[in-house]
Legacy VTK file of the C-alpha trace (Angstrom):
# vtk DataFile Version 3.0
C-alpha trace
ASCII
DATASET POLYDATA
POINTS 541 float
6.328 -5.371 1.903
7.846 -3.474 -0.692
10.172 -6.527 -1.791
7.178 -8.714 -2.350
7.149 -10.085 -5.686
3.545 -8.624 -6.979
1.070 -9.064 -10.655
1.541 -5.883 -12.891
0.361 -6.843 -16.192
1.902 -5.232 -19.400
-0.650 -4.504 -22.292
2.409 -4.227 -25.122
-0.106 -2.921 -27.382
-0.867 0.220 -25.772
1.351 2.972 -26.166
4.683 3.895 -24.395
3.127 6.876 -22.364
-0.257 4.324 -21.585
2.216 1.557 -20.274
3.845 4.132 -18.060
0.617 5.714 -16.695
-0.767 2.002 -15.632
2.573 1.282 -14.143
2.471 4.504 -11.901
-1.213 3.520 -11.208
-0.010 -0.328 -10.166
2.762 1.188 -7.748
-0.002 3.946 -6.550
-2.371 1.319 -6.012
0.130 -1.114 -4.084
1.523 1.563 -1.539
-1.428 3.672 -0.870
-3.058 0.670 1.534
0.787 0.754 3.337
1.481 4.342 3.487
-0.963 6.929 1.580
1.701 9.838 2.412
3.920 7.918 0.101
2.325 6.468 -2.984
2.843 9.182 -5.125
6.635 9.070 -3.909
7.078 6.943 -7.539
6.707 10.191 -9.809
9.575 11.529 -8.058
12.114 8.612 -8.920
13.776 8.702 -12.254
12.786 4.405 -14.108
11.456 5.605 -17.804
13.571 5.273 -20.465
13.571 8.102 -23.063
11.234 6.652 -26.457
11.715 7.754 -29.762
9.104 10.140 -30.454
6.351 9.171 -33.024
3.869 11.213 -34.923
0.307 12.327 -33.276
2.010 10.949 -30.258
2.204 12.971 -27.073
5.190 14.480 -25.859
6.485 12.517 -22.782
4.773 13.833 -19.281
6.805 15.836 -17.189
5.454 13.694 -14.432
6.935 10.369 -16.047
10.758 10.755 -14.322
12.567 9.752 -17.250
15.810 7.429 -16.776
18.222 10.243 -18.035
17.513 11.900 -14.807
18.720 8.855 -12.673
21.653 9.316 -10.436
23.851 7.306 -12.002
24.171 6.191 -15.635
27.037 4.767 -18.295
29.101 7.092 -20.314
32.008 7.408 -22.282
34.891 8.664 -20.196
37.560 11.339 -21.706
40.979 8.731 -22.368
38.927 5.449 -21.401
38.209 3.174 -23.857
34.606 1.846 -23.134
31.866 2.798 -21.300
31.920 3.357 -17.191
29.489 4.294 -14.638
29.507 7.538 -13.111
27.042 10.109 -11.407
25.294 12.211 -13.557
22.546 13.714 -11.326
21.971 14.346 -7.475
19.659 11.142 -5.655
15.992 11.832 -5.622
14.864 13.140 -2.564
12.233 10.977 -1.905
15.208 8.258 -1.395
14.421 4.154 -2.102
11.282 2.273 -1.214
11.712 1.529 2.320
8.848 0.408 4.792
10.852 1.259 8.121
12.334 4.664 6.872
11.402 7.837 5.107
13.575 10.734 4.042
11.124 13.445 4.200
7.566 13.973 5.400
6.437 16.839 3.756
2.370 16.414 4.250
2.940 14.701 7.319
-0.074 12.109 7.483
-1.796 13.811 5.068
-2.345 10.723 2.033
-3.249 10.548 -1.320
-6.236 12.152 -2.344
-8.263 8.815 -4.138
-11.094 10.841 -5.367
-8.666 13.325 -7.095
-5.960 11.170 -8.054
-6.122 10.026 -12.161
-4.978 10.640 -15.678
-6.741 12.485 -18.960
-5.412 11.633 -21.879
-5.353 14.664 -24.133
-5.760 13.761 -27.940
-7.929 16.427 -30.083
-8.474 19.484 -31.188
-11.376 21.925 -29.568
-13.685 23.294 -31.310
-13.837 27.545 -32.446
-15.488 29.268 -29.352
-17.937 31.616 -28.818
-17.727 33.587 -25.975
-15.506 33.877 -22.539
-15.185 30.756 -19.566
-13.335 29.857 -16.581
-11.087 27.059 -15.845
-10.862 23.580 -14.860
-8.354 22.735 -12.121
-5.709 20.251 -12.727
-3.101 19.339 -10.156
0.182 17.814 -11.922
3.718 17.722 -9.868
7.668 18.317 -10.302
9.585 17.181 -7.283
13.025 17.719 -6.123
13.109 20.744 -3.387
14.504 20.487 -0.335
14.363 22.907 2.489
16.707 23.628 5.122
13.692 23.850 7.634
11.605 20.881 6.687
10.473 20.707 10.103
8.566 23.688 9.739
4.544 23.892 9.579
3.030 25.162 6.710
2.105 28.909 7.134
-1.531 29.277 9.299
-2.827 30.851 5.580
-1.786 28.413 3.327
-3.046 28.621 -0.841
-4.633 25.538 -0.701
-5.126 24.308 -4.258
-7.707 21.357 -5.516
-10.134 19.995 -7.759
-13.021 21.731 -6.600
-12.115 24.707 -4.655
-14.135 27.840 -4.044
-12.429 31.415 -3.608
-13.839 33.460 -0.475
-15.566 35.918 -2.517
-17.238 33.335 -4.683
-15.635 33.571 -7.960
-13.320 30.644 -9.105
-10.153 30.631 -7.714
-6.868 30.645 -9.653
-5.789 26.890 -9.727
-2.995 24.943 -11.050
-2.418 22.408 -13.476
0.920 21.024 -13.998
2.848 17.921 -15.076
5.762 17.151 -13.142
9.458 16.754 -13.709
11.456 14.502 -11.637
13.379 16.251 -8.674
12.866 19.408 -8.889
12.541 20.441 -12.797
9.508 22.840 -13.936
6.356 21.946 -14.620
3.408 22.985 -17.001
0.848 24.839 -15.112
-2.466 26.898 -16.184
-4.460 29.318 -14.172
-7.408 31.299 -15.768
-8.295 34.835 -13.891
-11.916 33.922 -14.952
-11.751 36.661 -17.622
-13.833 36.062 -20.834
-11.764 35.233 -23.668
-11.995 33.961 -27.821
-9.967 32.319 -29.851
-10.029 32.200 -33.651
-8.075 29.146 -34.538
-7.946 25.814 -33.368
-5.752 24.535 -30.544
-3.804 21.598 -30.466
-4.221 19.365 -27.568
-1.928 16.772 -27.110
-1.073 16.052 -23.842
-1.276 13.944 -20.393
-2.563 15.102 -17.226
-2.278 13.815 -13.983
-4.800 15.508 -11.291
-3.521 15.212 -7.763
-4.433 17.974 -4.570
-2.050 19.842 -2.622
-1.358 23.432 -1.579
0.709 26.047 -1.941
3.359 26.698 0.560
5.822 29.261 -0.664
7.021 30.934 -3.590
10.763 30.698 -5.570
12.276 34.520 -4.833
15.665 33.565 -6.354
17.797 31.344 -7.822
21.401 30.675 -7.750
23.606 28.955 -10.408
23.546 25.386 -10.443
26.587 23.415 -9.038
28.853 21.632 -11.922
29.855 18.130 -11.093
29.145 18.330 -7.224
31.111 21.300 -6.522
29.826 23.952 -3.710
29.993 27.738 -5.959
31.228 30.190 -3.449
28.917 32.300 -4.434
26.495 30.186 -2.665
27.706 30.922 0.908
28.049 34.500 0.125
24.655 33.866 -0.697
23.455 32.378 2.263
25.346 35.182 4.595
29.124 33.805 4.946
30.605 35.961 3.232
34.274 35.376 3.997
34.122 31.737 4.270
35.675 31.642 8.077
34.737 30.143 11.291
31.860 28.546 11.391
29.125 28.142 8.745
25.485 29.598 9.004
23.308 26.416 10.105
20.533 26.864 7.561
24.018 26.879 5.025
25.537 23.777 5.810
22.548 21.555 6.455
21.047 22.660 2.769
24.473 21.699 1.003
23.657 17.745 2.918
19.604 18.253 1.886
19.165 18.149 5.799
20.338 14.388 5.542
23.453 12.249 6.556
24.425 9.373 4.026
21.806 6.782 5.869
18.935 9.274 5.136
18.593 10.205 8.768
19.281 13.343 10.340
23.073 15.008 9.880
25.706 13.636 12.193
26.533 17.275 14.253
30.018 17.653 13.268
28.826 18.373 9.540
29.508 21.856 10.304
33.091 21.702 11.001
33.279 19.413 7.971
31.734 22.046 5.774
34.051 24.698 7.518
37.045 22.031 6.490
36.404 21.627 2.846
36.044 25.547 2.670
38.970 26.271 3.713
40.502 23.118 1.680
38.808 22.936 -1.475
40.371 25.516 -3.300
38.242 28.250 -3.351
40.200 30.805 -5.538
38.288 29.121 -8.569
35.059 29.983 -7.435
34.095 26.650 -6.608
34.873 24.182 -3.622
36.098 20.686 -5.555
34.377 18.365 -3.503
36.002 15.521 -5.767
39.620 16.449 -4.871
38.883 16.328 -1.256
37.372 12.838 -1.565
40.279 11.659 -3.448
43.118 13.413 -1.805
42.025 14.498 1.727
43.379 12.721 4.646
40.187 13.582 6.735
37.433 10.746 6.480
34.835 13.117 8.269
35.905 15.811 5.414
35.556 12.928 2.646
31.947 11.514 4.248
30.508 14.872 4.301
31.875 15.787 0.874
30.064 12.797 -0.515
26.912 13.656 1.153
26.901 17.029 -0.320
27.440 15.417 -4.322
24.480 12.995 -3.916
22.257 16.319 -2.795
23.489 19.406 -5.037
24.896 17.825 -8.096
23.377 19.348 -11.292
20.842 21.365 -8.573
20.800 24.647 -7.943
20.263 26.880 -5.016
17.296 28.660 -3.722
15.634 30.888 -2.061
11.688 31.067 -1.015
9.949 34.375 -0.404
9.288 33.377 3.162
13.725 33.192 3.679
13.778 29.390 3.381
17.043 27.594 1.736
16.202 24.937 -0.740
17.703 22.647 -3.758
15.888 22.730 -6.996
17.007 21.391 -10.443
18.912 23.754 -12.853
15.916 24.666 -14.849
13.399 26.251 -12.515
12.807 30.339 -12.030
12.021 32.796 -10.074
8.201 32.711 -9.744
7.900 28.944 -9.542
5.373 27.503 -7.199
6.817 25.154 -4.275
4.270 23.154 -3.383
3.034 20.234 -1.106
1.284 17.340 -2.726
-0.418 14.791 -0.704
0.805 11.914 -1.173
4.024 12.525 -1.933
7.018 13.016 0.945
9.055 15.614 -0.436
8.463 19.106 -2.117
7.654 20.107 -5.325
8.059 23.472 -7.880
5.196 23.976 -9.757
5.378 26.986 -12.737
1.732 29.045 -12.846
0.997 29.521 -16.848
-2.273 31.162 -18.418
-4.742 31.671 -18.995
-6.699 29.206 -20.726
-8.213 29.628 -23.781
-11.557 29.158 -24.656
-11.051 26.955 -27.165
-9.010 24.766 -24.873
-11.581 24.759 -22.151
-14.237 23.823 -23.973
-12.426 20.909 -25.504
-11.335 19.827 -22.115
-15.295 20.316 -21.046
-15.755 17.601 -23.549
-13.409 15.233 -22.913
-14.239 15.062 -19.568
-17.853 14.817 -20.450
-16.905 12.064 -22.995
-14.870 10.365 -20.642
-17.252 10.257 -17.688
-20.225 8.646 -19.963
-17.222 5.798 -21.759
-16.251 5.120 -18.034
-20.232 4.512 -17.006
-20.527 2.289 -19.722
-17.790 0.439 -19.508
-18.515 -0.127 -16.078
-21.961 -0.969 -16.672
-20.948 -3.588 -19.526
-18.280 -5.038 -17.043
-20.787 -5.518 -14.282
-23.185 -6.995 -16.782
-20.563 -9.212 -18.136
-19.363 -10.444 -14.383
-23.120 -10.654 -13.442
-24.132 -13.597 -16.254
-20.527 -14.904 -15.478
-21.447 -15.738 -11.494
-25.081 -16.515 -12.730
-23.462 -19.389 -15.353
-21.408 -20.272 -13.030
-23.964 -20.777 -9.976
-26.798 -22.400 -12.363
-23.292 -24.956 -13.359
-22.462 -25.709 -9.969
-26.426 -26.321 -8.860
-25.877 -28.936 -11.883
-22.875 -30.189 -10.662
-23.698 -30.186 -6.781
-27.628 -31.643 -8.064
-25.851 -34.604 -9.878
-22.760 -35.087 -6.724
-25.544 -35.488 -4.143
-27.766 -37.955 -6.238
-25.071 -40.170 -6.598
-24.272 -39.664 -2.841
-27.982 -41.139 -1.799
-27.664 -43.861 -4.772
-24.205 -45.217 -2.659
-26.291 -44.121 0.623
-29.123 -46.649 0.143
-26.902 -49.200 -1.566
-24.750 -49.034 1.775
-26.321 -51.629 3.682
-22.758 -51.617 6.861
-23.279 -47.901 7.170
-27.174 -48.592 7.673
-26.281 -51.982 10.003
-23.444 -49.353 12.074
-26.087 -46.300 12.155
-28.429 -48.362 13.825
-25.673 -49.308 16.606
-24.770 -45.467 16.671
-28.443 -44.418 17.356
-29.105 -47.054 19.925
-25.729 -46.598 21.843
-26.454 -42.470 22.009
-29.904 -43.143 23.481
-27.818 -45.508 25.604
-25.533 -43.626 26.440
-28.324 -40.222 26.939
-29.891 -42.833 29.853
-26.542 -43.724 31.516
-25.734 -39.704 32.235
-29.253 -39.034 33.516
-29.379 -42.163 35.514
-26.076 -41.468 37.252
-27.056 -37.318 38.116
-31.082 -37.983 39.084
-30.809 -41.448 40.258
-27.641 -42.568 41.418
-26.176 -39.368 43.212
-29.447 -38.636 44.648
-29.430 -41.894 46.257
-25.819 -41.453 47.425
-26.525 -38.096 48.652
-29.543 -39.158 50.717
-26.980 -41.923 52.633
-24.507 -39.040 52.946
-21.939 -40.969 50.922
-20.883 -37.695 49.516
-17.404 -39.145 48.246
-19.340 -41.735 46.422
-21.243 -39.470 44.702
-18.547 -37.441 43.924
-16.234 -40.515 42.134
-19.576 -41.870 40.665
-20.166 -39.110 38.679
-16.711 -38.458 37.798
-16.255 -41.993 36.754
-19.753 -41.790 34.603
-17.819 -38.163 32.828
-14.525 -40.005 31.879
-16.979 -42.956 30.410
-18.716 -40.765 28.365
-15.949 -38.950 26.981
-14.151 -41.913 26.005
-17.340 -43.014 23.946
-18.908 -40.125 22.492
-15.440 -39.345 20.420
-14.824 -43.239 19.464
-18.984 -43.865 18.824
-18.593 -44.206 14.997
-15.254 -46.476 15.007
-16.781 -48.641 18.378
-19.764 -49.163 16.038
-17.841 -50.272 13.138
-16.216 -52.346 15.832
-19.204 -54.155 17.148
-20.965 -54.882 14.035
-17.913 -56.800 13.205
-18.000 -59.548 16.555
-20.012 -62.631 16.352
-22.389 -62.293 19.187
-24.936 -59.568 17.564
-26.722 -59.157 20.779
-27.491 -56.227 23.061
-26.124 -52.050 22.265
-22.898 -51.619 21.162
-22.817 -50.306 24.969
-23.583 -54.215 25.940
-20.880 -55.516 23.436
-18.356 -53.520 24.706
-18.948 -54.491 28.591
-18.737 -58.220 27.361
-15.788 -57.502 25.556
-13.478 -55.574 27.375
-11.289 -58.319 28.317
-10.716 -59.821 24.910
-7.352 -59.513 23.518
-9.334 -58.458 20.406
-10.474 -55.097 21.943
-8.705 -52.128 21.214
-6.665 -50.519 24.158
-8.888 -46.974 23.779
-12.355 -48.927 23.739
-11.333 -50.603 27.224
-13.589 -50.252 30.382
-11.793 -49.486 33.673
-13.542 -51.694 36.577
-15.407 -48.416 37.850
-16.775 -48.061 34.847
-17.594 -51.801 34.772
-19.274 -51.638 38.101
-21.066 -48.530 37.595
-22.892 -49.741 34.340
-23.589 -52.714 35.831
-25.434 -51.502 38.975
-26.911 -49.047 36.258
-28.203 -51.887 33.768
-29.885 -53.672 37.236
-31.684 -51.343 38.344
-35.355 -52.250 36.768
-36.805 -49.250 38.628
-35.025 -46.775 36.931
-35.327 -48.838 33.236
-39.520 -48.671 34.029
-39.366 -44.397 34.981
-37.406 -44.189 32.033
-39.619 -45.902 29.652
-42.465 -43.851 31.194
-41.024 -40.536 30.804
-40.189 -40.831 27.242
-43.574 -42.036 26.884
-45.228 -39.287 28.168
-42.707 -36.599 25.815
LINES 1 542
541 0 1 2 3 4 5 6 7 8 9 10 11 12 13 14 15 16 17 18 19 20 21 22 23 24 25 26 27 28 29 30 31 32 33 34 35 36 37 38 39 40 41 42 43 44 45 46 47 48 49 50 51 52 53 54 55 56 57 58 59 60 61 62 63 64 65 66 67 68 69 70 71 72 73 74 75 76 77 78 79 80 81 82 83 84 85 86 87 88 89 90 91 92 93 94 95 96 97 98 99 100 101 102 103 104 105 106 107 108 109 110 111 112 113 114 115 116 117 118 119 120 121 122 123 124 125 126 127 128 129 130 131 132 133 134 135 136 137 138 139 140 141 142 143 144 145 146 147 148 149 150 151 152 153 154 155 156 157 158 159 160 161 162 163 164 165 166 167 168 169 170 171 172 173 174 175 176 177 178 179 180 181 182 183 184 185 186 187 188 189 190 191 192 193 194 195 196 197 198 199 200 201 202 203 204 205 206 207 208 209 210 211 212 213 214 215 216 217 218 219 220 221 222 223 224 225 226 227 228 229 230 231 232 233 234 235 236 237 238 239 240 241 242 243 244 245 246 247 248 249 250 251 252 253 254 255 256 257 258 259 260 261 262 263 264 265 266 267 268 269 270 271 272 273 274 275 276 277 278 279 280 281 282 283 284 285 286 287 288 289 290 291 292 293 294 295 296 297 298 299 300 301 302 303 304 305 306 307 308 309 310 311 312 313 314 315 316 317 318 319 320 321 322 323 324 325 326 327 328 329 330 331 332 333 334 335 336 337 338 339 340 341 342 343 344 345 346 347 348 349 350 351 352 353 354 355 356 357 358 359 360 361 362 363 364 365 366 367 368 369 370 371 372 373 374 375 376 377 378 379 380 381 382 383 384 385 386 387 388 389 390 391 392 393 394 395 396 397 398 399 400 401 402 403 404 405 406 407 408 409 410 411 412 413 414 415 416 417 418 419 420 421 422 423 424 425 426 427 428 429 430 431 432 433 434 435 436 437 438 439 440 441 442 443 444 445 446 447 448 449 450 451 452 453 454 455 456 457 458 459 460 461 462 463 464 465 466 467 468 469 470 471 472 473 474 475 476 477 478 479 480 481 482 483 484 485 486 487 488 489 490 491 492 493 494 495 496 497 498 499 500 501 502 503 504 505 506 507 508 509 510 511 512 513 514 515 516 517 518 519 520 521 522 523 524 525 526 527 528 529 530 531 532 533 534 535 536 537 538 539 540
């Protein structure tokens, strides 16, 4: 469950950005076993607080969703004396951690990549190159789109993008490498057309990269203003084909102004549309701007009030766009026209990715390095880890061989020194070959005999009787035992004992005989004939 209180340990000696990175990896690592089309739903929820910068310290990721981008946060308000809380952004798409309910489902069932998924830390400077390469391909993510036709399926030619990806006509393909903002804001990303390039000076790198795989599902054609404290512009339904603002609203209008969600995260209640059509023709439009917050505070209308609300949580500070394939969507204020919206597996919602490039060669070879530097630390470490785990198990087995060596000779010290368990073993062993000769006496002798008189009834009861005798003393052998050895007259199996004692007042109630079991042992212990086979057949094994 996603309430369960789990282990995420805190090195506070690692840096800010390290901290967050292990953190993402911990929430990664506890969801993807639950859900893999949701772990990487944490990059897309704003928790990091905003760190002073320090020197030769990267810049924060734009995948670590930094705090200022929450939905709600404390300011000072104009008059008020003190600080207050009030909305400052739209809610993240991806909605809360839930394990019954999902807002979106963008790849479908399409999880986290494992083999893909992890972080390169960034911290040198390249070398000068020599001549021209090509590009490595790094997958980072911005979320925060939403479509009004989420239902759709990704187009039959998708631009898959991935680690290790191979264009159809053999070259490299162009690939993306991004890190992403927190609903919806632009990302970093590098492509390299695989032309030969050189660099004279020296490149900084100091960055973070997260790889992750995805594709490519459509591209940003154009982008609206953004919407100023939850208001709906005007000009975005003249934008989206209603141009005088009557009758009813264009579908694809209405349910991208609600992010294709009712309050509860579910689908939109259907009357949505008249309530959009209501605060049009309510909200004062002669500003330019529907004021969604004067119809929740003045308007009679709950529906009018319920949707209005709905429509702050999804557009405020976002802007409208639309896709070069004529889909509606709501990005943050700060992405463009040529942004990438993308598909991430993993994650449930949307993301804009910006294309950059090329790379230079000085960059690329540095990176080359890295990697290569990073791959051989990683085998060592490894190998040192299992090395130190190995001798830990082996000290540990050679103690316990020590410790279980030493517990079992003073087990057979107390063993020999035991001289009741010895006396009460002896009664134990004798009653079980006692008890061994009872059953077959009763199946080979008794009920034959029976059988051959056609006293089938007797048979029947004599055998049932002999059952509920033995499974009275097979459970109780050890304690009737300990029992006998403890009575004055010594004589005879524990078996014998118990016959003679049955009707003492010292017996215990579950060692009693019933009288068919009396009689039957009896006409079992006389008969001589049988005793003499017996004794002859164990002979002979």
């Amino acid at each position: 469950m996603f309430t369960v209180k789990k282990q995420c340990l805190v090195d506070y000696q690692a840096s800010y950005i390290d901290i967050c990175k292990e953190f993402i990896q911990f929430c990664v690592r506890q969801n993807i076993s639950r859900d893999p089309s949701r772990a990487l739903d944490v990059i897309c929820r704003a928790w990091a607080i905003e760190m002073e910068e320090k020197v030769n310290e990267p810049d924060l990721p734009s995948w670590l969703p930094q705090l200022s981008k929450a939905s709600y946060g404390m300011v000072l308000g104009p008059g008020i004396d003190g600080m207050r809380m009030v909305r400052k952004n739209a809610d993240s798409l991806v909605g809360l951690p839930n394990v019954t309910h999902r807002n979106y489902n963008a790849a479908e069932t399409k999880g986290l990549d494992r083999k893909t998924f992890r972080f390169r830390k960034r911290e040198t400077k390249p070398a000068r190159p020599t001549d021209g390469s090509k590009t490595l391909a790094q997958v980072m993510q911005k979320s925060g789109v939403s479509t009004s036709s989420e239902a759709e399926s990704p187009p039959t030619q998708r631009n898959d993008f991935s680690e290790k990806s191979v264009s159809p006509t053999g070259a490299e393909p162009n690939e993306v490498d991004a890190t992403p903002h927190v609903n919806g804001s632009t990302t970093k990303v590098l492509q390299d057309n695989g032309a030969a390039t050189t660099q004279s000076s020296e490149v900084s790198l100091n960055h973070v990269s997260l790889y992750v795989k995805g594709f490519i599902l459509d591209t940003i054609a154009s982008v609206q203003p953004s919407s100023q404290s939850g208001s709906i512009p005007t000009a975005w339904a003249r934008y989206a084909g209603w141009e005088q603002m009557e009758g009813t609203p264009p579908e694809h209008f209405w349910r991208t102004l609600v992010a294709d969600r009712g309050s509860n995260g579910k689908n939109p209640p259907v009357y949505y549309s008249r309530a959009c059509q209501e605060s049009f023709r309510k909200g004062g439009t002669t500003q330019g701007v529907v004021d969604t917050m004067g119809l929740i505070e003045h308007e009679r209308n709950s529906v009018v009030a319920q949707f209005c609300r709905r429509v702050q949580a999804a557009i405020w500070n976002r802007a409208l766009v639309k896709t070069g394939a004529e889909r509606f969507g709501l990005v943050t204020n700060n992405v463009k026209e040529g942004d990438l919206v993308c598909i991430l597996y993993g994650c449930s919602a949307p993301v804009v990715l910006r294309r950059h490039g090329p790379k230079q060669r000085s960059v690329m070879d540095c990176e080359m390095r890295l990697e290569l530097r990073y791959i051989v630390d990683y085998v060592v470490q490894s190998y040192r880890t299992h090395s130190a785990r190995r001798k830990v198990f082996r000290d540990k087995r050679e103690k316990d061989k020590k410790k279980y060596r030493k517990w079992e000779l003073t087990k057979k010290d107390e063993w020999e020194k035991d001289q009741t368990w010895k006396i009460q073993w002896e009664l134990v062993r004798e009653g079980l070959v006692r008890i061994h000769e009872f059953r077959a006496w009763v199946t080979k002798s008794w009920a034959i005999f029976l059988e051959d008189t056609e006293s089938l009834k007797r048979k029947e009861e004599a055998i049932s009787t002999m059952r509920n005798y033995v499974h009275v003393l097979l459970p109780q052998i050890y304690e009737i035992a300990a029992w006998a050895a403890n009575l004055e007259d010594k004589s005879g199996t524990i078996l014998d004992r118990l016959l003679r004692s049955t009707s003492d007042a010292c017996t215990p109630e579950s060692f009693r005989l019933t009288p068919d079991q009396i009689e039957l042992w009896k006409q079992f212990a006389s008969d001589k004939g049988w005793s003499d086979k017996w004794s002859a057949e164990n002979k002979a094994l």
